[in-house]
DSSP file (Angstrom, degrees, kcal/mol; ACC not computed):
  #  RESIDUE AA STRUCTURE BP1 BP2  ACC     N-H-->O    O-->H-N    N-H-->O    O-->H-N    TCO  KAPPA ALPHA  PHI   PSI    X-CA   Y-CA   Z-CA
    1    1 A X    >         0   0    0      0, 0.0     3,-2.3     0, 0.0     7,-0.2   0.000 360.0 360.0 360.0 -10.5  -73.3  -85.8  136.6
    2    2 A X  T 3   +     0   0    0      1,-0.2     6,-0.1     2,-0.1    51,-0.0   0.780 360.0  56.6 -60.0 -22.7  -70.6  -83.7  136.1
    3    3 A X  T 3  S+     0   0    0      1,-0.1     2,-1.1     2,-0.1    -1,-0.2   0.265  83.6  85.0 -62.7  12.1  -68.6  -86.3  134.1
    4    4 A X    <>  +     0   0    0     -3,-2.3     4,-3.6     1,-0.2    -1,-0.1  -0.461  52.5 159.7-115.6  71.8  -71.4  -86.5  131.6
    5    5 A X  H  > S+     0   0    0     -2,-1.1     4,-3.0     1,-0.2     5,-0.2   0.894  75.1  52.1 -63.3 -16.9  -70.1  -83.3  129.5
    6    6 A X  H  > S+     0   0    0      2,-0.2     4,-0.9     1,-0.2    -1,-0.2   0.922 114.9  48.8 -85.1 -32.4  -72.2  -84.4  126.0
    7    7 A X  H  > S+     0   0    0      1,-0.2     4,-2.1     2,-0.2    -1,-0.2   0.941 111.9  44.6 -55.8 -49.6  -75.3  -84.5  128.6
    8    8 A X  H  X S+     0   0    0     -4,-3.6     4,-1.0     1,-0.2    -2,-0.2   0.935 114.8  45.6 -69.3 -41.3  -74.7  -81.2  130.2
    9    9 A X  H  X S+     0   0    0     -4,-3.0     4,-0.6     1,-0.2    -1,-0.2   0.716 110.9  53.3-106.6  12.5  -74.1  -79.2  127.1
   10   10 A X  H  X S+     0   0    0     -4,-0.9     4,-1.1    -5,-0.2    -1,-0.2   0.591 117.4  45.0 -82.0 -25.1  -77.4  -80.9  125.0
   11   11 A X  H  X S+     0   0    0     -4,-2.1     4,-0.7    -5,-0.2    -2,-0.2   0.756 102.6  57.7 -93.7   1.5  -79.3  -79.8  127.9
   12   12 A X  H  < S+     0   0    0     -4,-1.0     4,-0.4    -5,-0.2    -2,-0.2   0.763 115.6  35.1 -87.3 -38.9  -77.9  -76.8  128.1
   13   13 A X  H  X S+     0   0    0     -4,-0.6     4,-0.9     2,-0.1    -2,-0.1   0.835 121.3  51.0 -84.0 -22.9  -79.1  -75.9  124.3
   14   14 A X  H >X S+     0   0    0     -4,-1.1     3,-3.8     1,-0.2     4,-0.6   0.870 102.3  60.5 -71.7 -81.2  -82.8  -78.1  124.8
   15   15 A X  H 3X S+     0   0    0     -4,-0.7     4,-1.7     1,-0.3     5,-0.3   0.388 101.4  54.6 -26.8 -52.6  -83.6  -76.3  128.2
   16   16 A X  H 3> S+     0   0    0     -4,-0.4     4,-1.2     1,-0.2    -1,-0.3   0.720 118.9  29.8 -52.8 -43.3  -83.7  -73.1  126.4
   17   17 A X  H <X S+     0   0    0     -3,-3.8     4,-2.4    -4,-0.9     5,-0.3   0.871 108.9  65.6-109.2 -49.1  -86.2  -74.3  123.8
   18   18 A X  H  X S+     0   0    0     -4,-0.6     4,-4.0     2,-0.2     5,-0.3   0.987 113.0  39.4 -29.9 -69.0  -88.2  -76.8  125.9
   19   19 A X  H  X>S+     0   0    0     -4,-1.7     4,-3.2     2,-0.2     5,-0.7   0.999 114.0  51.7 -57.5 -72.8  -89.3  -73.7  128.0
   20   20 A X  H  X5S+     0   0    0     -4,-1.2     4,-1.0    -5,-0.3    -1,-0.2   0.906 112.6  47.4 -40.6 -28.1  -89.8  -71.2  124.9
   21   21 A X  H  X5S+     0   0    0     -4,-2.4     4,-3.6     2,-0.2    -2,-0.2   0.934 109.1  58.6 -79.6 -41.7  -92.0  -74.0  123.5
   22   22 A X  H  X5S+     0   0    0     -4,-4.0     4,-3.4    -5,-0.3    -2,-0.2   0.988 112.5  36.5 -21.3 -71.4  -93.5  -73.9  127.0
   23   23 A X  H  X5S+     0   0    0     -4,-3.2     4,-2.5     1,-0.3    -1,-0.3   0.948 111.9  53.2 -65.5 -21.2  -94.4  -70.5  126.6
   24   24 A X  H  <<S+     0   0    0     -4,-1.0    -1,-0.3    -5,-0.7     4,-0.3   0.849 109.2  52.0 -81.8 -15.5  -95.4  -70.4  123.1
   25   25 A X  H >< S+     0   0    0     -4,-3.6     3,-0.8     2,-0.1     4,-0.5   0.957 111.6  57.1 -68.0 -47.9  -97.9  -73.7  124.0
   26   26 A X  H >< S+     0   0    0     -4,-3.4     3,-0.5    -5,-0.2     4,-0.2   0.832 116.2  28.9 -34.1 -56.7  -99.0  -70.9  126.9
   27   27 A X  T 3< S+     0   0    0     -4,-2.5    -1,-0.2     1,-0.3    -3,-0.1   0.243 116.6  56.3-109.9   7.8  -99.9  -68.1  124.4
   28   28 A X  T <> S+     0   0    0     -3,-0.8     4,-1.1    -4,-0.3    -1,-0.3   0.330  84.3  90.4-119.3   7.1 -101.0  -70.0  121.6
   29   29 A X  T <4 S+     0   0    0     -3,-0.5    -2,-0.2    -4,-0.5     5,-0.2   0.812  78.9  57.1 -68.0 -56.0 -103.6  -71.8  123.7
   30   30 A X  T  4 S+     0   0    0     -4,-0.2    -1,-0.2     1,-0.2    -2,-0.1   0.810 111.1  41.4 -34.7 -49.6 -106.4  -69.6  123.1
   31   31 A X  T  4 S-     0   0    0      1,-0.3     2,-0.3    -3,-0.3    -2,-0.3   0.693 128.3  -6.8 -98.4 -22.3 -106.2  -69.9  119.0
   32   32 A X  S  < S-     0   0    0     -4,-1.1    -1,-0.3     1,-0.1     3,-0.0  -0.930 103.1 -32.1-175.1 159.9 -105.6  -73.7  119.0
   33   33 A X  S    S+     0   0    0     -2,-0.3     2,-0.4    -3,-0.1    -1,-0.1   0.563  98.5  44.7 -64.3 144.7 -104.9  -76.8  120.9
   34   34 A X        +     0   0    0     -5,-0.2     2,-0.3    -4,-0.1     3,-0.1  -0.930  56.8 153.1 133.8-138.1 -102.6  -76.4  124.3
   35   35 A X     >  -     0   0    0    -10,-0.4     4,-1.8    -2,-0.4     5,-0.2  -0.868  62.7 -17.9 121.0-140.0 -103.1  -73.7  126.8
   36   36 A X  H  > S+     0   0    0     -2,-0.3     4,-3.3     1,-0.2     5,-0.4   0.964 128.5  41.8 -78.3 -60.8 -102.4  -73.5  130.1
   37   37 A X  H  > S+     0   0    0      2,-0.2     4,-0.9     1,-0.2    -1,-0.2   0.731 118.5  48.1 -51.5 -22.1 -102.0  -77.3  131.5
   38   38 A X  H  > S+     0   0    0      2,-0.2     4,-3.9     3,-0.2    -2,-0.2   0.980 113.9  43.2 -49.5 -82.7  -99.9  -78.3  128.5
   39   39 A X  H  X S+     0   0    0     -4,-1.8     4,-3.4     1,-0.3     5,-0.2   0.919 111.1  55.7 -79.9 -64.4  -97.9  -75.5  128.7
   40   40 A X  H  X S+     0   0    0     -4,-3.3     4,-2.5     1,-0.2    -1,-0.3   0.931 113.7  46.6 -32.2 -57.2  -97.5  -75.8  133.1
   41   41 A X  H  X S+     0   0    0     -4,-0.9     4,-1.7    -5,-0.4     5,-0.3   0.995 107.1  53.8 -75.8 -46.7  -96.2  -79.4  132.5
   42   42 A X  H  X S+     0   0    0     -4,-3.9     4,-1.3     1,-0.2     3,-0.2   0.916 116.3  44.0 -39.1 -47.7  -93.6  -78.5  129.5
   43   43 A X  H  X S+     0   0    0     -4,-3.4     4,-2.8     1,-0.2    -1,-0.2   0.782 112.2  48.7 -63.4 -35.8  -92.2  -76.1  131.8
   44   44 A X  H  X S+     0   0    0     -4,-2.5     4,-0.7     1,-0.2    -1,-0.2   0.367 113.9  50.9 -51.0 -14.3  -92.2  -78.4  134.8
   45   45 A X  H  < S+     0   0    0     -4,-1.7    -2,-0.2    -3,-0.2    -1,-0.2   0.766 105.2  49.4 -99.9 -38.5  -90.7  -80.6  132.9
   46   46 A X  H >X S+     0   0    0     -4,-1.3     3,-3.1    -5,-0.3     4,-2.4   0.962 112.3  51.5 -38.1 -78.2  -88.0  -78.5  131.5
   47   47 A X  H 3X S+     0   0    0     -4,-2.8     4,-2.2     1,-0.2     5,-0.4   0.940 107.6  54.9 -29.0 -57.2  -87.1  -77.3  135.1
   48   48 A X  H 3< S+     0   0    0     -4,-0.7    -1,-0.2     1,-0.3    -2,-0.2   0.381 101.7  53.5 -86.1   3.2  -87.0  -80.9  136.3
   49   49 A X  H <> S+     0   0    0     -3,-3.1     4,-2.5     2,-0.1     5,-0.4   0.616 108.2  52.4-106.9  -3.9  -84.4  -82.1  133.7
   50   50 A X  H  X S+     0   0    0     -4,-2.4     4,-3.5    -3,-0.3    -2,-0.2   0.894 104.6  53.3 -59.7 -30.1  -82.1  -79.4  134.7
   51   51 A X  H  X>S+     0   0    0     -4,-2.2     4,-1.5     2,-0.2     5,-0.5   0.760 114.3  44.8 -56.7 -35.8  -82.5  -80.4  138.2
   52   52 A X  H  45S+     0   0    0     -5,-0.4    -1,-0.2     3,-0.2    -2,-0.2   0.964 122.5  34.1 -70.5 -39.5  -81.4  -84.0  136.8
   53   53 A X  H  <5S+     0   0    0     -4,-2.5    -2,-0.2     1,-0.1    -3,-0.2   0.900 132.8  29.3 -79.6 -52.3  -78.6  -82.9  134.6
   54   54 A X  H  <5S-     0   0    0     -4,-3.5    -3,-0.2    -5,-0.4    -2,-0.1   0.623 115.3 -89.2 -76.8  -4.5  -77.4  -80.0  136.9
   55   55 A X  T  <5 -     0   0    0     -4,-1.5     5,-0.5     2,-0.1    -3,-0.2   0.452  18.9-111.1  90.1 106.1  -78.3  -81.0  140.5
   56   56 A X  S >><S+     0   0    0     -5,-0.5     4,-2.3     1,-0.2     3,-1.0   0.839 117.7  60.0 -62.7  -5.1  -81.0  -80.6  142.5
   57   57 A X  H 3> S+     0   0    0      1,-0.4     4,-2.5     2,-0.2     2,-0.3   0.954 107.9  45.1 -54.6 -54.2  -78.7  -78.1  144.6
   58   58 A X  H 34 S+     0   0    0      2,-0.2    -1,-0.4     1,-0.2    -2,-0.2  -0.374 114.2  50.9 -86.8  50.2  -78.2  -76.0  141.8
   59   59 A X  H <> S+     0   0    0     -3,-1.0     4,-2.6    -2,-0.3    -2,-0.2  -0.172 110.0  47.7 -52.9 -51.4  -81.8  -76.2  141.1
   60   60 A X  H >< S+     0   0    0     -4,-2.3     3,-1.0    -5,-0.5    -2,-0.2   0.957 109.2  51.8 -34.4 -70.2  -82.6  -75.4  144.2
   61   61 A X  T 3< S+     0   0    0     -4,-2.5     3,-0.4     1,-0.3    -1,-0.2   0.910 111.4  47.8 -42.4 -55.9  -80.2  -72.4  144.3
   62   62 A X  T 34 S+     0   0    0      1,-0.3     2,-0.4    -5,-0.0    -1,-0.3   0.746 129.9  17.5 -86.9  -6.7  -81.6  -70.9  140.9
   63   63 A X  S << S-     0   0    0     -4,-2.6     2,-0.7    -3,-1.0    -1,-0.3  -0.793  88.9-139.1-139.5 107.6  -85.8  -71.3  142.1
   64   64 A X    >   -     0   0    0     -2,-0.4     3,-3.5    -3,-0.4     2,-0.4  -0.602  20.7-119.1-110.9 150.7  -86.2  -71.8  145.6
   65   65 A X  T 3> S+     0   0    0     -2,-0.7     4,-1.8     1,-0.3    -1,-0.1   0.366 111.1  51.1 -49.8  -7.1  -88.4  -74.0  146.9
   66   66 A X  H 3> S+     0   0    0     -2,-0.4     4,-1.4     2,-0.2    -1,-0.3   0.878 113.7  44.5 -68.4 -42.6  -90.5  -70.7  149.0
   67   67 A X  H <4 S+     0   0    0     -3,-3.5    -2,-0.1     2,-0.2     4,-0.1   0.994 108.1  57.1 -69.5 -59.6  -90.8  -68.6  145.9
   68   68 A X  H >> S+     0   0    0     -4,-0.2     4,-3.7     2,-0.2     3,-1.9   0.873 114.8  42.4 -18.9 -64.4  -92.0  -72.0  143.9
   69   69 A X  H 3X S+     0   0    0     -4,-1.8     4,-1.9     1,-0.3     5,-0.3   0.979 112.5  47.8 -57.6 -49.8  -95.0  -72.3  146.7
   70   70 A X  H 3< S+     0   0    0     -4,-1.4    -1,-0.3     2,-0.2     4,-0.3   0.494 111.5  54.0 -68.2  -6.0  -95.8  -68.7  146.7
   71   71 A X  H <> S+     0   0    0     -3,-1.9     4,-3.5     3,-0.1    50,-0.2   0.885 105.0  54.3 -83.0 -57.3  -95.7  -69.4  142.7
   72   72 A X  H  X S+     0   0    0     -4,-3.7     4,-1.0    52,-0.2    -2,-0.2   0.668 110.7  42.6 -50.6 -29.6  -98.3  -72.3  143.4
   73   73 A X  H  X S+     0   0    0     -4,-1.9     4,-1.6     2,-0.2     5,-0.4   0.858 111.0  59.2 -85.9 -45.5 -101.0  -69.7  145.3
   74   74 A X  H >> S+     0   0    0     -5,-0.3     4,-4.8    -4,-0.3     3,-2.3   0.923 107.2  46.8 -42.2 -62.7 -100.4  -66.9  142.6
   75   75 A X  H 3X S+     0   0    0     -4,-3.5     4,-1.5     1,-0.3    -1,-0.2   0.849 120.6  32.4 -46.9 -52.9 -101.5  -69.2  140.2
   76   76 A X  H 3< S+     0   0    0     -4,-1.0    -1,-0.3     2,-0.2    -2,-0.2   0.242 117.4  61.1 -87.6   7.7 -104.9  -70.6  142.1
   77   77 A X  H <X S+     0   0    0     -3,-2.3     4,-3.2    -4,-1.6    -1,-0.2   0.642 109.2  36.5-102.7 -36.7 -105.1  -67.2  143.4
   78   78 A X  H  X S+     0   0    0     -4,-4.8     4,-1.7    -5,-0.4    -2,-0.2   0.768 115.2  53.3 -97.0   7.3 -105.4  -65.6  139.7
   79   79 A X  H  X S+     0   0    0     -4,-1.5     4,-1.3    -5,-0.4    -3,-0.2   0.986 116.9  39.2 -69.6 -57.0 -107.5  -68.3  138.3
   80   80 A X  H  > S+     0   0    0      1,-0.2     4,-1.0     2,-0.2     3,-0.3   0.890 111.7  59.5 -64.6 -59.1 -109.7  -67.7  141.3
   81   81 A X  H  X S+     0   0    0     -4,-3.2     4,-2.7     1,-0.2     5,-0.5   0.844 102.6  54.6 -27.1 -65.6 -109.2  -63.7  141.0
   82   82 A X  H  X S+     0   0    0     -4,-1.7     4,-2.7     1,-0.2    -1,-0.2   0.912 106.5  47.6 -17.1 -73.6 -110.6  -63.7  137.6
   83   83 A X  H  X S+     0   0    0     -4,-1.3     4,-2.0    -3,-0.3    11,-0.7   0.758 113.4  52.0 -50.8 -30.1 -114.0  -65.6  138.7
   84   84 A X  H  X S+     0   0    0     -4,-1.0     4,-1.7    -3,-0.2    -1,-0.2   0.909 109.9  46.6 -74.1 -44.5 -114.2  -62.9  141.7
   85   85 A X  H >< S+     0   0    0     -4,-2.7     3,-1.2     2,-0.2     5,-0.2   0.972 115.0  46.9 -54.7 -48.3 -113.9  -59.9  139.3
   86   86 A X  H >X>S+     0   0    0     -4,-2.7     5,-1.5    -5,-0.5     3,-0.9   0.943 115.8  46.5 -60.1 -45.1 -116.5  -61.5  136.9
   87   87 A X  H 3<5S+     0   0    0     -4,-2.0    -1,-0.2     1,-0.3    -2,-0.2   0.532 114.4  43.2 -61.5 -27.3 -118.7  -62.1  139.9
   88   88 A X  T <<5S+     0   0    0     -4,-1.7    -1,-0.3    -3,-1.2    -2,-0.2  -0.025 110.0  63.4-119.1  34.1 -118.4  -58.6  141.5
   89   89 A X  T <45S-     0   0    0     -3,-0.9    -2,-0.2     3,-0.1    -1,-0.2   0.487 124.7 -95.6-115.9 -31.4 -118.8  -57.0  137.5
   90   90 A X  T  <5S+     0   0    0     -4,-0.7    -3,-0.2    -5,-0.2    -4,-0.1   0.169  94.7 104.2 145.4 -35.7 -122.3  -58.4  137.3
   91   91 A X  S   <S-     0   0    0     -5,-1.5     2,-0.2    -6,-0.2    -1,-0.1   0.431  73.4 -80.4 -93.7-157.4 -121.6  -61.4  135.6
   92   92 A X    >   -     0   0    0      1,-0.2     3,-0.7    -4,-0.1     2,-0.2  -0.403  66.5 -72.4 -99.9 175.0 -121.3  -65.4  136.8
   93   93 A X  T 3  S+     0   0    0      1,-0.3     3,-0.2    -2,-0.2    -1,-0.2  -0.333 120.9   1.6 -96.0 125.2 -118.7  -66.7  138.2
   94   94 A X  T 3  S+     0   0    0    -11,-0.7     2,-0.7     1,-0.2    -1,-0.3   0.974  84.2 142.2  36.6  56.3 -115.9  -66.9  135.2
   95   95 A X    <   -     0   0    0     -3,-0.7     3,-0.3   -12,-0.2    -1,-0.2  -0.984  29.1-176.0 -96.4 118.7 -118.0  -65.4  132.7
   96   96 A X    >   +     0   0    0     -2,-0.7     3,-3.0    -3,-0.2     4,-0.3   0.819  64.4  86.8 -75.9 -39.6 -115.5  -63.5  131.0
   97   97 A X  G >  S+     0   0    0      1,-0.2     3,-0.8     2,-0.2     9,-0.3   0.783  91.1  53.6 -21.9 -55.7 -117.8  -61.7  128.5
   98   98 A X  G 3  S+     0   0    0     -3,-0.3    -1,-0.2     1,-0.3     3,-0.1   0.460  85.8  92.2 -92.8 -18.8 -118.4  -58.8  131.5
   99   99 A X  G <  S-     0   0    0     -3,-3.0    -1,-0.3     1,-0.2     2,-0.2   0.525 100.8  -2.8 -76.4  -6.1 -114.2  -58.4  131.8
  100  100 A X  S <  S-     0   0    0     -3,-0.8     6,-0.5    -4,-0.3    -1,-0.2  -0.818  86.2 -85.7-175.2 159.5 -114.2  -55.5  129.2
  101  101 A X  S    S+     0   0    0     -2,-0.2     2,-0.4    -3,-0.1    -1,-0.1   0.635 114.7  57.5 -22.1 -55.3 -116.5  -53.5  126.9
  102  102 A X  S  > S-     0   0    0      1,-0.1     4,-2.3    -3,-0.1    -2,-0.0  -0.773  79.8-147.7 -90.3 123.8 -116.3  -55.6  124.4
  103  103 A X  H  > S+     0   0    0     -2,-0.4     4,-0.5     1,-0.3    -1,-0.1   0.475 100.5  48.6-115.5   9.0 -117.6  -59.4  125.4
  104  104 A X  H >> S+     0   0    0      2,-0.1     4,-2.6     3,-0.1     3,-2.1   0.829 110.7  44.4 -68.0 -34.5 -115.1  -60.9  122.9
  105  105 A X  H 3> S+     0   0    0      1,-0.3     4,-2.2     2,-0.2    -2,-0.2   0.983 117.1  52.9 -65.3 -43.3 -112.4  -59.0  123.9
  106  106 A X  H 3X S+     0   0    0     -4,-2.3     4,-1.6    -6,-0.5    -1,-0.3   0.711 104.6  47.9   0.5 -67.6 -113.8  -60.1  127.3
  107  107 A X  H <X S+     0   0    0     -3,-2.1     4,-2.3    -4,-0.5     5,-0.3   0.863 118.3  49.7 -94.6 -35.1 -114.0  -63.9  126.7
  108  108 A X  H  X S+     0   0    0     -4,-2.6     4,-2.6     2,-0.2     3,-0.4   0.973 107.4  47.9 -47.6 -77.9 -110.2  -63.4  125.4
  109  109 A X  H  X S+     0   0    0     -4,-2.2     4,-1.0     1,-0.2     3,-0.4   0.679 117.0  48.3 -34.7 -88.9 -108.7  -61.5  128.1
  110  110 A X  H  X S+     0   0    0     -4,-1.6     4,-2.8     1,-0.3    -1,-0.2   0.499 103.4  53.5 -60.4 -41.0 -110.1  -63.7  130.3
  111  111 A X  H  X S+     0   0    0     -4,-2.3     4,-1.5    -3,-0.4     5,-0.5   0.980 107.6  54.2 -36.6 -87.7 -109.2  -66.7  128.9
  112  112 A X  H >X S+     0   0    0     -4,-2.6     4,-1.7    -3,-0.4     3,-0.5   0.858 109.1  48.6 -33.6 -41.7 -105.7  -65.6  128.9
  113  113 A X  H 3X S+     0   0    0     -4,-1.0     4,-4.0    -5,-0.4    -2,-0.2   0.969 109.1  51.7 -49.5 -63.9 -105.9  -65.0  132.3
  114  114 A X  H 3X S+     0   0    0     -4,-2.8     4,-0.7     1,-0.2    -1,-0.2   0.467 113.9  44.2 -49.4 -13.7 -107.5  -68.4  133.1
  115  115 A X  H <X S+     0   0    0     -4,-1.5     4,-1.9    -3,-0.5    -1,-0.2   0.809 111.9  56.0-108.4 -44.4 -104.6  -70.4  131.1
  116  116 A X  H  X S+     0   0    0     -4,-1.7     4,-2.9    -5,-0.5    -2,-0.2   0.874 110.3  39.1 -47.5 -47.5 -102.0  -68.3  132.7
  117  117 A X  H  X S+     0   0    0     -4,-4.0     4,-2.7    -5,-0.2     3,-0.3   0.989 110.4  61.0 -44.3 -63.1 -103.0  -69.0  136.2
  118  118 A X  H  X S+     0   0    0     -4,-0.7     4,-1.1     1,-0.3     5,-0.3   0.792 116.5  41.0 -39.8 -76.5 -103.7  -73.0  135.0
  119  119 A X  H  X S+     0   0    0     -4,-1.9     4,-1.9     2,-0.2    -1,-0.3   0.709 110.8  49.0 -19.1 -68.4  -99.7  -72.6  134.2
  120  120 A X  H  < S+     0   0    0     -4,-2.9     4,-0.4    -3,-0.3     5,-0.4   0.992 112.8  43.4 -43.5 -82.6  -98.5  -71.1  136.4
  121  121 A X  H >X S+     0   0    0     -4,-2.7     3,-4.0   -50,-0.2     4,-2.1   0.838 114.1  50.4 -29.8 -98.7  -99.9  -73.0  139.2
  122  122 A X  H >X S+     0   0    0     -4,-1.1     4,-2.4     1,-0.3     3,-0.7   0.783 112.9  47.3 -22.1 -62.2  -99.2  -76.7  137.5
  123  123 A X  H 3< S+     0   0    0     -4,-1.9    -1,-0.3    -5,-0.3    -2,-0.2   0.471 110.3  51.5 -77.9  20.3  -95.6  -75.9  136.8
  124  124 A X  H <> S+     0   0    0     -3,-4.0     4,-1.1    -4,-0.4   -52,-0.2   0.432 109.4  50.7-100.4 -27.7  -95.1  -74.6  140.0
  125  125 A X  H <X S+     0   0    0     -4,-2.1     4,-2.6    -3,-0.7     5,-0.2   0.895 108.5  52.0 -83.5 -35.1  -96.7  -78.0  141.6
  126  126 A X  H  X S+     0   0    0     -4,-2.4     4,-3.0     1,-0.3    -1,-0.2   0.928 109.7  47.2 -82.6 -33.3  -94.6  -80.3  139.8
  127  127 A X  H  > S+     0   0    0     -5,-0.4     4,-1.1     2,-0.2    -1,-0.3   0.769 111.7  46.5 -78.0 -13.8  -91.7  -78.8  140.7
  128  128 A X  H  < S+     0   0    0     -4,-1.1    -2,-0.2     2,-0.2    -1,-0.2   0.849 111.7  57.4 -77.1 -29.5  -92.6  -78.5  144.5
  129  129 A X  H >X S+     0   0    0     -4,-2.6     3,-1.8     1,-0.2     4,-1.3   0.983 110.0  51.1 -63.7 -60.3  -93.7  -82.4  144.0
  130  130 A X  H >X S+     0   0    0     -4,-3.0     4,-2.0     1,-0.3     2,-1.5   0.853 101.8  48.0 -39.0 -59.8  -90.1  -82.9  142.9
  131  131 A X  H 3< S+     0   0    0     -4,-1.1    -1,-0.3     1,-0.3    -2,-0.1  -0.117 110.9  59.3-114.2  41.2  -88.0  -81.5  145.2
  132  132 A X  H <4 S+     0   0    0     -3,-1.8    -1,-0.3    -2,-1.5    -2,-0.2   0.635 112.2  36.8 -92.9 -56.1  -90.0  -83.4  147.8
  133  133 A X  H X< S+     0   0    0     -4,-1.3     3,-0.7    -3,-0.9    -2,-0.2   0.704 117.4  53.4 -75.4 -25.1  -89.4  -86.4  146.4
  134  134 A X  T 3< S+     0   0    0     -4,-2.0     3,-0.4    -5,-0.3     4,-0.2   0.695 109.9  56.8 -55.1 -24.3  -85.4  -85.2  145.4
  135  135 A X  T 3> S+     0   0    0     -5,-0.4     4,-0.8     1,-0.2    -1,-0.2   0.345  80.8  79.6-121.8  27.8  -85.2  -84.3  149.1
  136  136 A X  T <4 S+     0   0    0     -3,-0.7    -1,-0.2     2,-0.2    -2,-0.1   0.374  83.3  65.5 -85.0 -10.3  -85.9  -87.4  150.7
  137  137 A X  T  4 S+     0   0    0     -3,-0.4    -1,-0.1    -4,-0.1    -2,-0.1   0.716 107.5  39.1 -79.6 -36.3  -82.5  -88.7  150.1
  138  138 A X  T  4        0   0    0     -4,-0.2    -2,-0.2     1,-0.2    -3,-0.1   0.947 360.0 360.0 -70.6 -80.7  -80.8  -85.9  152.5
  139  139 A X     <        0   0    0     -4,-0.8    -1,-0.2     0, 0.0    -3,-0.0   0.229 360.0 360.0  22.8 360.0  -83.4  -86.1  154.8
């Protein structure tokens, strides 16, 4: 792909803004439609056409694939984290209400938490499912 210069430098301004829309689907999830799975594939998806335009080498290089797994248990580790805190506050298992004084501020904070994980985790999985299937050609 290095001969494909009009490719490389249109992904070079989209990556930027694919991922900022990412995050703004992330944080804007609470007040209206997206959240956390939305937001986890935009980003995976972002990643994965640099890896197309740039190399999965150089993809590799700039997230590698140990930190990416370790990305994937943070995620399903705070989703999970949440429910255990609610559970050991009083409350049900992801009841959020019980996560601070107040049981909007609660169901928010917790909510955020819960989309964050959802994100995390999901754009962490698609990009370890890629560079499975990316790295079956060396192999």
């Amino acid at each position: 792909m290095k001969h494909h210069l009009v490719l490389r430098v249109v992904a070079k301004l989209l990556i930027p803004l694919i991922l900022l829309f990412a995050l703004y689907v992330q944080f804007h999830g609470d007040y209206g439609p997206g959240g956390g799975f939305q937001a986890g594939v935009i980003f995976g998806a972002g990643f994965i056409l640099y890896a197309l335009v740039f190399g999965v080498d150089t993809a590799t290089a700039v997230a590698r694939p140990p930190v990416v797994r370790v990305c994937v248990a943070l995620g399903l580790l705070l989703f999970s984290g949440v429910g255990v805190v609610s559970l050991l506050l009083g409350g049900r298992y992801l009841d959020y209400s019980v996560l601070a004084d107040d049981p909007v501020r609660g169901q928010h904070l917790g909510i955020l938490l819960i989309e964050l994980g959802v994100g995390i985790t999901v754009a962490a999985v698609m990009v370890t499912i890629f560079f499975a299937f990316a790295g079956r050609e060396r192999a």
